[in-house]
Each structure stands twice: as C-alpha cells, then as structure tokens.
C-alpha positions in Angstrom: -85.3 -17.3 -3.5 -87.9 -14.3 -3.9 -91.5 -15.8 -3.7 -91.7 -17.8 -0.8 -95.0 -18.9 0.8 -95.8 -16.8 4.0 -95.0 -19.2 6.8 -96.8 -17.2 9.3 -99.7 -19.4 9.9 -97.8 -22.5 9.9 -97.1 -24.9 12.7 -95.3 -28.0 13.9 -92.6 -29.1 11.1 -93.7 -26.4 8.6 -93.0 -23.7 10.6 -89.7 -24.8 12.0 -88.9 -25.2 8.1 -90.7 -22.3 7.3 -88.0 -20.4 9.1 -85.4 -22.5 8.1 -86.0 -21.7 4.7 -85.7 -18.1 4.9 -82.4 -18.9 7.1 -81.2 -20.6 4.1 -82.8 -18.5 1.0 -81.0 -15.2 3.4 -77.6 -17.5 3.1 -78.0 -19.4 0.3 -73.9 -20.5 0.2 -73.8 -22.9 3.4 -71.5 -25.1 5.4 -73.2 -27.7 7.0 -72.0 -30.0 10.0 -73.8 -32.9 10.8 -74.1 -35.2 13.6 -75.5 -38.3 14.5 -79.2 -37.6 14.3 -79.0 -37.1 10.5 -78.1 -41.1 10.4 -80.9 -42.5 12.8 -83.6 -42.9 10.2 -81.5 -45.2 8.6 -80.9 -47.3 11.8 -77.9 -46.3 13.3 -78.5 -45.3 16.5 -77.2 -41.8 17.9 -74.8 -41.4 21.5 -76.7 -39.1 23.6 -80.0 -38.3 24.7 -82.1 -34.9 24.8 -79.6 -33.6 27.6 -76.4 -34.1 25.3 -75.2 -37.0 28.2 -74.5 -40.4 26.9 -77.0 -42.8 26.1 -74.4 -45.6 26.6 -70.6 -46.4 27.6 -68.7 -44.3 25.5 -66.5 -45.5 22.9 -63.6 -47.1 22.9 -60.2 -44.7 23.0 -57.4 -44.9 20.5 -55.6 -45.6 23.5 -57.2 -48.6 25.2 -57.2 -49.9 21.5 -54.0 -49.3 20.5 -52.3 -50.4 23.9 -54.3 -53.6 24.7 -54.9 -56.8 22.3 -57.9 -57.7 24.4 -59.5 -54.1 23.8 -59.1 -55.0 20.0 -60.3 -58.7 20.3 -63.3 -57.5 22.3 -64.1 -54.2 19.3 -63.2 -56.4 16.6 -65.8 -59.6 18.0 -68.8 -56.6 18.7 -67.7 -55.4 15.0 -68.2 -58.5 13.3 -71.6 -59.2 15.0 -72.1 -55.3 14.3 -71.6 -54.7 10.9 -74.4 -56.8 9.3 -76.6 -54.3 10.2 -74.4 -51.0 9.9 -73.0 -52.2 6.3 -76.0 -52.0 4.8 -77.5 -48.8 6.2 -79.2 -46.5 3.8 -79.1 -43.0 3.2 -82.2 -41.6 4.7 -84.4 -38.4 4.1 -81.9 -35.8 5.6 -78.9 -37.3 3.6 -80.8 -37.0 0.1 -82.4 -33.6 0.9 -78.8 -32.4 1.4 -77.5 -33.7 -1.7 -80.8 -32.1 -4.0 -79.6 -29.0 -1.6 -76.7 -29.5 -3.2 -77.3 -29.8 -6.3 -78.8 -26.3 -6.4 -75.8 -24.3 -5.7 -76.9 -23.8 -2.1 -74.0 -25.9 0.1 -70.3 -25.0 -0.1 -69.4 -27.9 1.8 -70.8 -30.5 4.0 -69.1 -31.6 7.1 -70.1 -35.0 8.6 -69.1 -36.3 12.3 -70.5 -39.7 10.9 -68.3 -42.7 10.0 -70.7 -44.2 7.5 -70.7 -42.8 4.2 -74.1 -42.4 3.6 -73.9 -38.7 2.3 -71.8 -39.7 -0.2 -74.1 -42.8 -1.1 -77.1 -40.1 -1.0 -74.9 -38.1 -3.9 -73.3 -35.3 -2.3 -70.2 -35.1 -3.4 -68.1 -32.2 -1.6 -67.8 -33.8 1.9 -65.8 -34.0 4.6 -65.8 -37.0 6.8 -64.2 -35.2 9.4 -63.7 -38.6 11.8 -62.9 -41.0 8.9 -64.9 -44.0 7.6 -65.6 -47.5 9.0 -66.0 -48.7 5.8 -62.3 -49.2 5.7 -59.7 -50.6 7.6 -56.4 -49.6 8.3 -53.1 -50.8 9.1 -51.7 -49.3 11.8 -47.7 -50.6 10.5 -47.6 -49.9 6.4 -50.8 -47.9 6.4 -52.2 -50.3 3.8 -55.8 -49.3 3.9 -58.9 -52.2 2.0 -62.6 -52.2 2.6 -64.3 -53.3 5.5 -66.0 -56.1 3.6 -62.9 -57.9 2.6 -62.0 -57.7 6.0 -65.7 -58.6 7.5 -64.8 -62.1 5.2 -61.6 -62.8 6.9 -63.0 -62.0 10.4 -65.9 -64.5 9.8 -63.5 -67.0 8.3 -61.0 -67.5 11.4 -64.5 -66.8 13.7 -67.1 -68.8 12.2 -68.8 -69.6 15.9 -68.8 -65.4 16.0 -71.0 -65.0 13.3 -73.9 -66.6 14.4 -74.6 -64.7 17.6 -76.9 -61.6 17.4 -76.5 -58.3 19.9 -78.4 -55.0 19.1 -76.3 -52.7 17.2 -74.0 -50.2 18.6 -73.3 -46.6 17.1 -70.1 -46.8 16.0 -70.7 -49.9 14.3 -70.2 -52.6 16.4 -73.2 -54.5 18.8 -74.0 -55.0 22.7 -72.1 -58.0 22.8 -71.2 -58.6 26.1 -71.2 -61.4 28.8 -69.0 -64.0 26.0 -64.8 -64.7 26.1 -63.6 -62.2 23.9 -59.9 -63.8 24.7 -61.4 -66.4 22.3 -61.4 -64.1 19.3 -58.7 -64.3 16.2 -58.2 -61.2 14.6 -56.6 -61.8 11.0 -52.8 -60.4 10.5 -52.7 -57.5 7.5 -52.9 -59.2 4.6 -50.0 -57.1 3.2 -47.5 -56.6 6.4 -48.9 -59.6 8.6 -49.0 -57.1 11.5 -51.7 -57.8 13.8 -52.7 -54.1 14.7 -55.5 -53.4 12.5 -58.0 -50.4 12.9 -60.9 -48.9 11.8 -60.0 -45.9 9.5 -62.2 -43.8 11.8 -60.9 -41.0 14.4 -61.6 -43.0 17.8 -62.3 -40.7 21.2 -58.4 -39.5 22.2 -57.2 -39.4 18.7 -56.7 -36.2 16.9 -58.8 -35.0 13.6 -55.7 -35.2 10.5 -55.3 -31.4 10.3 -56.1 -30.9 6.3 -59.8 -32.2 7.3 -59.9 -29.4 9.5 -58.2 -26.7 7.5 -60.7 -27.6 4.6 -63.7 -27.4 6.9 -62.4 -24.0 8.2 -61.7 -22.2 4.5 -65.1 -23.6 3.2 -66.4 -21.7 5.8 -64.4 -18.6 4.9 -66.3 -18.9 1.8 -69.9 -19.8 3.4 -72.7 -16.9 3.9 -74.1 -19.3 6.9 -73.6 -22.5 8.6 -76.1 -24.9 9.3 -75.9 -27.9 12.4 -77.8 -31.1 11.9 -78.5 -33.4 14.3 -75.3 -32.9 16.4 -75.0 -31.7 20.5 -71.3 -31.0 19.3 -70.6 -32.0 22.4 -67.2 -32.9 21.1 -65.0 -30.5 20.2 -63.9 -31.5 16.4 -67.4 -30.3 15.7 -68.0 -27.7 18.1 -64.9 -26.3 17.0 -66.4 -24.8 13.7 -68.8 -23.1 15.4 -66.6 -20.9 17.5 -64.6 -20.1 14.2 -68.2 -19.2 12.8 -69.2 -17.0 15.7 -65.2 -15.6 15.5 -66.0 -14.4 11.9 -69.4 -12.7 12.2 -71.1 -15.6 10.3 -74.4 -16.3 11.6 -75.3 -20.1 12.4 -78.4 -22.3 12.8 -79.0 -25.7 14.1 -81.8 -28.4 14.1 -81.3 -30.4 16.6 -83.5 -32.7 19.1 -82.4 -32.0 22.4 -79.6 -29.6 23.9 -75.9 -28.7 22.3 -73.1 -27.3 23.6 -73.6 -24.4 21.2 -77.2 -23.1 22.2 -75.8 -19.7 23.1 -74.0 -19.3 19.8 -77.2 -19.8 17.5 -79.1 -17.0 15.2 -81.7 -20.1 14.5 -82.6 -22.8 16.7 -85.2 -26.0 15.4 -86.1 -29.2 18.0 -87.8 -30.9 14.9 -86.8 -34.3 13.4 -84.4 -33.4 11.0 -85.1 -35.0 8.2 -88.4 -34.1 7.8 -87.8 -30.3 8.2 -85.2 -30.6 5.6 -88.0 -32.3 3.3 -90.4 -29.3 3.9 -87.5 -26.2 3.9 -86.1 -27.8 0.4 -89.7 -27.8 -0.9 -90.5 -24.2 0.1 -87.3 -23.2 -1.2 -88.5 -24.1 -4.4 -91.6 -21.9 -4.1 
C-alpha cells in the first residue's frame, strides 16, 4: 500500500481514517468483528449507549422463550409488528465498504454479531454470522428451518387484527409493543411437524454460539496479520472472546467504535468516529 497521502494535517473523520488506513495497509490480511453500530445507518437500532449499558430491556433469554408460551406469544406479536421494518433493511456504507475491502484481498474473514444479513446482501461473501440469522425460522422439534417471510405470511394470516398496529422498532427485530393482550396471539404450528415451538434461528441471550462458528472465527484469525472491531462494546462475550484469543497470539487489534468497549485496554488503535464514514475515507486512501 506504498504511496499513501500524509495524514498528518488531517482532522475529524480523515484523520481517524488516516490512521486506520496505515493500521490496515501495515496488516493488510484482517479479521473483522462487527457489532451493532455497523447496522444503524440502515435503521436498525443498536442495544447500548456511549457507556456500553443498555439502551433498553435486554432481550429475551432462550430460556424465558423456550420455557413459557406467553414469552413466545408476546416475541412472536412484537415480531410480526417488527419485521416490516427490519425485513427490508439495507446494507449501509460500512457493510459495502467491507465487501470492496474484500474484494481486494484485504479481509480473511468477517465476523458479524448481527442477525440480519446485510453483509452478505452488501456482497461479502466469507462471513460468519456468529449469532444466526432472523431471516429464518427454526423448529425447535425436526429442526426444519424456512424463511422468515413464509412465516411473516402465516403469522399475519391467523393475526390479521396484529398487523395493523404500529410500535417503533426494536433491535433484534421485533417493536415496543407493549400495553396490548399478548395471550390473544396464535402462533402457527410448523408447517412440517405441527409442533408449536418455533424460533428465530438466532443465538438468543443464555444460549450458546454452535462451536464450528467459533472454531472458524478462531483459525481465520490464526491466519489474520490484524483484527479490526466495528461498531461493537463486545460487551458480550461471543465477541469479546476473539479479542482475548487476539491479544493471546501477539496479534495487534483496532476498533472503531462510538462509545466505551469492554476491550479498551486490549487495543493497538482506538477510533470514536461513525463507522461508516471512516471506512468510506480509510478504503479511499488505501487506494492512494
């Protein structure tokens, strides 16, 4: 990456990328991990705040879900409502710049903590979706697995009354429905078992990362020069994980991020910029 503009007089967003750039033209064979602030251009809102402390209730656990039909009726109900405006999210500027970044040679693997596809939709095409993906839905009995829209159409059919109410959208897909009987709410039976336990094909909070997501993660990075954290705290640990096996190995690690993470003391580079745009500017001064 030998002829890089001198950065030196740069400020604001060009000078964080400035120095990401020469983090990445130093490294130029990355993993990349990334977090809920890569997906907030595109209007999915992000968990915590500036602090790394929740914005919000957190999630619903595999176990409230799993144990308790009235946890599902009540995710299921916020998910219909929900969806509409999570399904057709956008890949944003961070998610393409990674997928040009790509492109050149200069990412061994990306990592995502997000549940909604929209790297892959950018184009990138080694990923990791190291918590699953809500655009599928699982059977929790014969593991049958069909897309979320097939099963948004059956949740509106037995729910018609559901679909017309409106709620701001959540993060993990579902909206701030509250204050309505959610006792009311059918959820369809598996359309190949007839079970009624139906789920998300996402890792929920108390539910463990399947172990060959992990183990990919975690060679790639054997293989990596660097890895780079966008828009995560990694305040939970299936992505905080990777950068202890980072520091463990003597491989330096960098992070923009808007607010504190759990893995400030672990960082060669640290960037508070808006992660999309810095990407933009980095990829363009890469190119220099």
């Amino acid at each position: 990456m030998a002829g890089m503009a001198d950065v030196s007089d740069l400020s604001g967003v060009q000078q964080d990328a400035g120095q990401l750039a020469r983090f990445i033209a130093n490294h130029p064979r990355l993993l990349v991990l990334t977090g809920a602030g890569v997906s907030t251009a595109s209007g999915i809102p992000d968990y915590r705040d500036v602090k790394g402390q929740w914005k919000r209730p957190q999630p619903v656990t595999y176990q409230a879900f799993m144990g308790s039909e009235l946890t599902r009726q009540r995710y299921w109900a916020r998910s219909l409502v929900g969806w509409r405006t999570f399904g057709r999210a956008t890949p944003g500027l961070a998610h393409e710049v990674l997928a040009g970044l790509e492109g050149q040679g200069l990412i061994e693997l990306l990592v995502t903590q997000n549940v909604d596809g929209l790297h892959g939709a950018a184009g990138s095409r080694e990923v990791v979706d190291l918590h699953g993906r809500l655009d599928v839905v699982r059977c929790m009995d014969c593991e049958i697995r069909f897309s979320r829209g097939q099963w948004q159409d059956a949740l509106v059919e037995l729910n018609p009354d559901w679909s017309a109410l409106s709620a701001l959208s959540a993060p993990d897909g579902d909206a701030d429905l509250e204050a309505v009987d959610f006792s009311r709410f059918v959820i369809p039976p598996c359309p190949c078992c007839g079970s009624p336990m139906l789920k998300p094909d996402v890792v929920f909070y108390g539910e463990s990362v399947p172990r060959e997501r992990v183990q990919r993660a975690l060679q790639a990075l054997t293989r990596s020069r660097a890895m780079l954290v966008l828009g995560s705290s990694l305040m939970v640990y299936s992505g905080y994980r990777f950068t202890l096996a980072a520091r463990d190995a003597g491989i330096p690690v960098a992070a923009v991020n808007q607010g504190v993470t759990r893995a400030d003391d672990l960082f060669a580079l640290k960037l508070t910029g808006d992660v999309g745009r810095t990407l933009r500017v980095a990829a363009s001064l890469l190119q220099q």
